[in-house]
N, C-alpha and C positions, 0 to 999 in steps of 0.2 A: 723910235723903234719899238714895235710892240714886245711885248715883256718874254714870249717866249724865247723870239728873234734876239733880244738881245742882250739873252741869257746865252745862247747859242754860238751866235758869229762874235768874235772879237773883233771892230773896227782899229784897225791899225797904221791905216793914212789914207785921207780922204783929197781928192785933187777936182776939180772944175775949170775947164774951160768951156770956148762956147759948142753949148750944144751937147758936151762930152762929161761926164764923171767917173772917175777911174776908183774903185773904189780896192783899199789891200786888206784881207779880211784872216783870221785865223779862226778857228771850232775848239769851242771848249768841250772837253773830253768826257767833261763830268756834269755837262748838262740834263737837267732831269727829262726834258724833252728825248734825247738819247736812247736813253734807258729803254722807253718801250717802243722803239721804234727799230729796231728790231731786238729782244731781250738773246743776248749770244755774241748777236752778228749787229751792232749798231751802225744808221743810216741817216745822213741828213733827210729826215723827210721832204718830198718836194714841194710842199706847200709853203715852206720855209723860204726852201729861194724864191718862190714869188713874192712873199710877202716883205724879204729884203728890198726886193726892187722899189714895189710901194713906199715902203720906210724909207731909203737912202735918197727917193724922188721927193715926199713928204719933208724931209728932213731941207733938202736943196733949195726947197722953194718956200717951207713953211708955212705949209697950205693943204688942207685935207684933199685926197685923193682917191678916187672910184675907179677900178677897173671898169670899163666899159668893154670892151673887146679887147680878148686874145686870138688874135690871128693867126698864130704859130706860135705854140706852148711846146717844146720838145725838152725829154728829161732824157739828155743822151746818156749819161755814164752815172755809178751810185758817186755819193762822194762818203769817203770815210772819216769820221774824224780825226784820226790820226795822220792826216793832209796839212801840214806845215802851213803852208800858205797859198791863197786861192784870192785872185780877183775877179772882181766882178766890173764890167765896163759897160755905161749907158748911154749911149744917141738918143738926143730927143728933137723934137719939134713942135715948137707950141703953133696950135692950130686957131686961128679967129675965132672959131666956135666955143671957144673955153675948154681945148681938149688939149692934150698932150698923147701927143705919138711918141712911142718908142723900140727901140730894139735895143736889148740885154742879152750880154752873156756873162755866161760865172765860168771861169776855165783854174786853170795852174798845167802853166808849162803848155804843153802840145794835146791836153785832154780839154776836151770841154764837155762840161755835167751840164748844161743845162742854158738854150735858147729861148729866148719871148722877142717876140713882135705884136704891139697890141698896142692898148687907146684907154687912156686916162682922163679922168671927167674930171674939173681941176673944181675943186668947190669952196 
């Protein structure tokens, strides 16, 4: 997980089956990323959960990973730090071509902050 990321998300249990990774994540409060992101009113930037998704893929497979295409990037709801506990769940499909397809979400409970459908260059 890159450094800001996992200064950020607490990984709190990690599960895989086929195709699927269920990932249970907690926000550290006092992350220095935090801070200026909004100074008042602090916000997971959304750059963050994308770059979860890379790291928790990267992490599964153990293999550097290129976004190639995001097809659908939706950043539905803010998430605040002070959100208990939030998972994130990944579908993949590895593709002949040396790609990885996926759809991601990050939700907690009945909210969901944030959808990706997109294509990973597996290298």
């Amino acid at each position: 997980m890159s450094a800001s990321n996992s200064e950020l998300f607490l990984i709190r249990k990690i599960s895989q089956t086929d195709h699927t990774i269920r990932v249970q994540l907690g926000i550290n409060e006092d992350a220095a990323l935090l801070k200026g992101h909004f100074p008042g009113h602090p916000v997971v930037p959304g750059a963050s959960m994308l770059q979860l998704v890379k790291d928790v893929l990267e992490g599964a497979f153990d293999t550097h990973l290129l976004l190639r295409k995001a097809e659908h990037l939706k950043f539905l709801s803010l998430i605040e730090p002070s959100i208990d506990e939030i998972e994130l769940e990944i579908n993949y499909q590895i593709k002949e071509e040396g790609e990885l397809f996926v759809t991601a979400k990050l939700s907690a409970e009945t909210t969901v902050y944030f959808k990706l459908q997109g294509t990973f260059i597996i290298s």
